[in-house]
N, C-alpha and C positions, 0 to 999 in steps of 0.2 A: 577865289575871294570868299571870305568869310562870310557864313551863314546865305550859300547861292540857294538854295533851293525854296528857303523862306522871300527872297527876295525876286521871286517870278512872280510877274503881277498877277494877283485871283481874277483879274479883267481879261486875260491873258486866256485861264483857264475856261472860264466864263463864255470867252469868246467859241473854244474851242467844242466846248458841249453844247455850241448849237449845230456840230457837225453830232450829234449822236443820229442822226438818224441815218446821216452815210457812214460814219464808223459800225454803228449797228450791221448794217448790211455787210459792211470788207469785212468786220468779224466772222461773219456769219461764211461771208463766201473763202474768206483764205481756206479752209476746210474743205470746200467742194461736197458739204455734208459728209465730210469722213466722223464727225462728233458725233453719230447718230450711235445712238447705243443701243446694245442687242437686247437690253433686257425689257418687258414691256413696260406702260407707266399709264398717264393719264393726260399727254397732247391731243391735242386737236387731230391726227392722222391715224384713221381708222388702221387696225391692224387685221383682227379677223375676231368671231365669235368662241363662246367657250360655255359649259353649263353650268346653270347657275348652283352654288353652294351655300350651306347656311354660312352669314354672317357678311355675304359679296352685300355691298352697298344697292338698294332698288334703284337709286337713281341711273346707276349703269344698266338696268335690266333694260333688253331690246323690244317694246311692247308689241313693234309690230309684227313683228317675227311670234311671239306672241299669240297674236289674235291670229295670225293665220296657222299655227300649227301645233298650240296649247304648248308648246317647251319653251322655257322659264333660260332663256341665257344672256349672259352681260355681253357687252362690248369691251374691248380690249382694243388699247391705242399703244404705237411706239411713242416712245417718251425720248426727247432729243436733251440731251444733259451741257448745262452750263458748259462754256469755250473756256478752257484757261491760258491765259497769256503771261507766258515765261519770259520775264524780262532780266535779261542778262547783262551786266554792265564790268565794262572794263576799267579800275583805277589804279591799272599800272602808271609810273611815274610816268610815260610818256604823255599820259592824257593830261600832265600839269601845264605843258604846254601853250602860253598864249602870248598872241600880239594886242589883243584884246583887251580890253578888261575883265575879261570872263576868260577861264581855261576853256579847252575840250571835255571834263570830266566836271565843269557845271553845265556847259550845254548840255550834255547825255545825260544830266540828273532830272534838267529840263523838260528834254523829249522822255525819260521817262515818265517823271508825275504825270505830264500831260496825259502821256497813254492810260496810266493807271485810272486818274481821271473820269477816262473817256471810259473806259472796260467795265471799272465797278460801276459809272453812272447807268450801266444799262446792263448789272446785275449779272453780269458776270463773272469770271473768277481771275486774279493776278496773283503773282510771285514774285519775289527778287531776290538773285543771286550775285552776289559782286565778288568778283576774283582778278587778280592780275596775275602771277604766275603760277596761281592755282588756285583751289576755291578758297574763298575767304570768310564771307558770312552770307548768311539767307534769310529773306522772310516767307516761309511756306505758302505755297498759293491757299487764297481765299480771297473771301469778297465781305463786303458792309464797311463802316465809318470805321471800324476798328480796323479794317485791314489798310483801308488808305492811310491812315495815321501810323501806324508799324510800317510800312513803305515809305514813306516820306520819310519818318525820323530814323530810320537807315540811308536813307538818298543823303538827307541834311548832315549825317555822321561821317560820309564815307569822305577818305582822303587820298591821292595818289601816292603811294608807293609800291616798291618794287618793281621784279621785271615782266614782259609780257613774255605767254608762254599759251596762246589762245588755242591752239591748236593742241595740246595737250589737257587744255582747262575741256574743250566742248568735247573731246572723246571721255574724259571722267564723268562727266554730268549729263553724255545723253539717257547713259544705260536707268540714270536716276532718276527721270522725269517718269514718273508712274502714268500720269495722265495726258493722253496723246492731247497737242494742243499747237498755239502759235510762239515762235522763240525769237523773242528780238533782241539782236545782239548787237550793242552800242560799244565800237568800238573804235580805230584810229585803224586796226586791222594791219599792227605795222608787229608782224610775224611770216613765216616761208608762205605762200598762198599753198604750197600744196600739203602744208599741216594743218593749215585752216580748214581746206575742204575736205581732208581724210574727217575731220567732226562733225565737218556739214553733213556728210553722207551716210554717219552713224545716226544725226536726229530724222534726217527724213526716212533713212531704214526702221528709225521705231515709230516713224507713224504721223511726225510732228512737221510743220512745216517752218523752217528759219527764215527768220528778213535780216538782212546785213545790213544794219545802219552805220556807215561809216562817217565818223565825225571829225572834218578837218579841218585846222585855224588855215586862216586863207595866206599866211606867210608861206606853209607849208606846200601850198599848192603852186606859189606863183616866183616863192621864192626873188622877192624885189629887191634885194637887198643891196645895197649900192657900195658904204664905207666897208672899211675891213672891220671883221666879225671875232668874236672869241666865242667858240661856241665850247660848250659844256656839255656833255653827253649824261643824258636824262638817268639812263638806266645800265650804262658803264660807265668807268672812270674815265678820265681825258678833259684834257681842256687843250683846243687848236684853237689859234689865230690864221683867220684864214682871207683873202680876197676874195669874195662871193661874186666876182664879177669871172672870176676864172673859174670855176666849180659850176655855175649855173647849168648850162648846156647838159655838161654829164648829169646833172643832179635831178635836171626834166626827165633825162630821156630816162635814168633807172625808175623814178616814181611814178612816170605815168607805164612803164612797161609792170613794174608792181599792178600798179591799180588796174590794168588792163586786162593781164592775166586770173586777178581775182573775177572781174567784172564775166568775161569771157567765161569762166568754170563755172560761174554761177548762174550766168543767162544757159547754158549747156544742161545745169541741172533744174531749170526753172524755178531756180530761189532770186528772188527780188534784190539786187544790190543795190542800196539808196544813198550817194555820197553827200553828206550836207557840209558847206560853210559854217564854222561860226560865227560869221556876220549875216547868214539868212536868218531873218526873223522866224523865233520858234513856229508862232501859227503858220504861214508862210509855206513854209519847210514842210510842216504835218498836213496840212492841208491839203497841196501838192499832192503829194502823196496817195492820201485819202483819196484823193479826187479821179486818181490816176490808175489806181488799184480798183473802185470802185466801177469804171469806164469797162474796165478787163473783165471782173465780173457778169458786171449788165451784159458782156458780148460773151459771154460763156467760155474766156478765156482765164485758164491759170495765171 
């Protein structure tokens, strides 16, 4: 639907940045403190001593070290560097798909702002990549009012065509990610599951940790369909008329053995697979979530 991402309510948003303080934290912890950077800086986390030089700031001079042994040295802290959060979004023509009034590729445009939202609200850093059967266009991670506004007016631009090819899109673009970080990949994830996770396996080898948000119109899942169908093939040609009351059965048992197998390789690699409804209310959905990620955390789990 035309102009979906201007049409998510800022109440909506609103709502959701009063989870900054548990977002803040699943930020912080999908990392497990792997952000921490080698180089040193000026955090609060004492690193070690060093002597002091003309032009070092006196306020880092250690006095009391100081008074007890007349040498003149600074303090020196690790500095922990802004998290960036890779958002990745799929608008292959399958995502055009809806029962709804909203496709699958405005709700993922949804759950993106939202996140971006949440990320820049507490000063850290986002990006967006959109590709369907290969990469398509990007806005470089960064952070401030100028970069939500360049994310957004690409979210608002983007349209579904083409075919998907996700599993060849996430082995191009992990080598690309220069800054190790979180990668959320909004997608219908309706590709082989073992070329999706030969990608998945290249971003967590460079360091990055993926969330597979899969985003499904709930026809797809439940498949109700009663009268006979003409269906239209999204992203091949074909047009069947079919009985959907004879097709059902087979049509459960391959999707959910799909989504099982994904679910299954990614609980095996400890990446999060999060399936949403497009009739689960956005807050709702991220919430969940949030809430759920954050519990793992607190408990010292991945």
């Amino acid at each position: 639907m035309p102009g979906a991402v201007k049409s998510l309510d800022p109440a909506v948003l609103d709502r959701l940045s009063s989870l900054s303080l548990v977002a803040r934290a699943v930020v912080e912890g999908f990392m497990a403190g792997q952000h921490r950077s080698t180089h040193l800086g000026s955090s609060v986390e004492f690193a070690q001593h060093r002597e002091y030089t003309l032009g070092d700031e006196l306020r880092r001079v250690d006095w009391r070290v100081f008074g007890r042994s007349d040498r003149l040295v600074v303090k020196q802290f690790v500095e922990e560097e802004n998290l960036v959060c890779h958002l990745l979004l799929d608008a292959s023509e399958s995502m055009s798909y809806a029962s709804l009034p909203w496709t699958k590729l405005d709700y993922a445009r949804w759950c993106s702002a939202a996140l971006t939202h949440l990320v820049l609200s507490n000063r850290d850093t986002a990006g967006l990549v959109v590709f369907d059967e290969a990469y398509r266009t990007k806005v470089p991670p960064g952070n401030g009012a100028v970069q939500r506004k360049s994310i957004l007016d690409l979210l608002e631009a983007t349209e579904a065509t083409g075919r998907t090819n996700l599993g060849s899109v996430l082995r191009w673009i992990a080598p690309k990610l220069k800054r190790r970080g979180i990668v959320c990949v909004f997608s219908d994830f309706f590709d082989d599951p073992k070329e999706i996770l030969s990608g998945v396996r290249l971003l967590l080898s460079g360091g990055h940790e993926p969330i597979l948000f899969q985003i499904l119109d709930p026809e797809e899942l439940d498949f109700g369909f009663q009268s006979m169908l003409k269906l239209e093939g999204l992203e091949q040609a074909g047009v069947h008329k079919i009985d959907p009351r004879a097709i059902r059965s087979a049509y459960l048992e391959e999707f959910g053995r799909h989504n099982t197998e994904l679910a299954r390789a990614a609980r095996a690699l400890s990446v999060d697979f999060v399936p949403i409804r497009t009739s689960t209310p956005l807050e709702a959905a991220l919430s969940t979530y949030l809430a759920h990620r954050m519990a793992r955390v607190r408990g010292g789990r991945r």
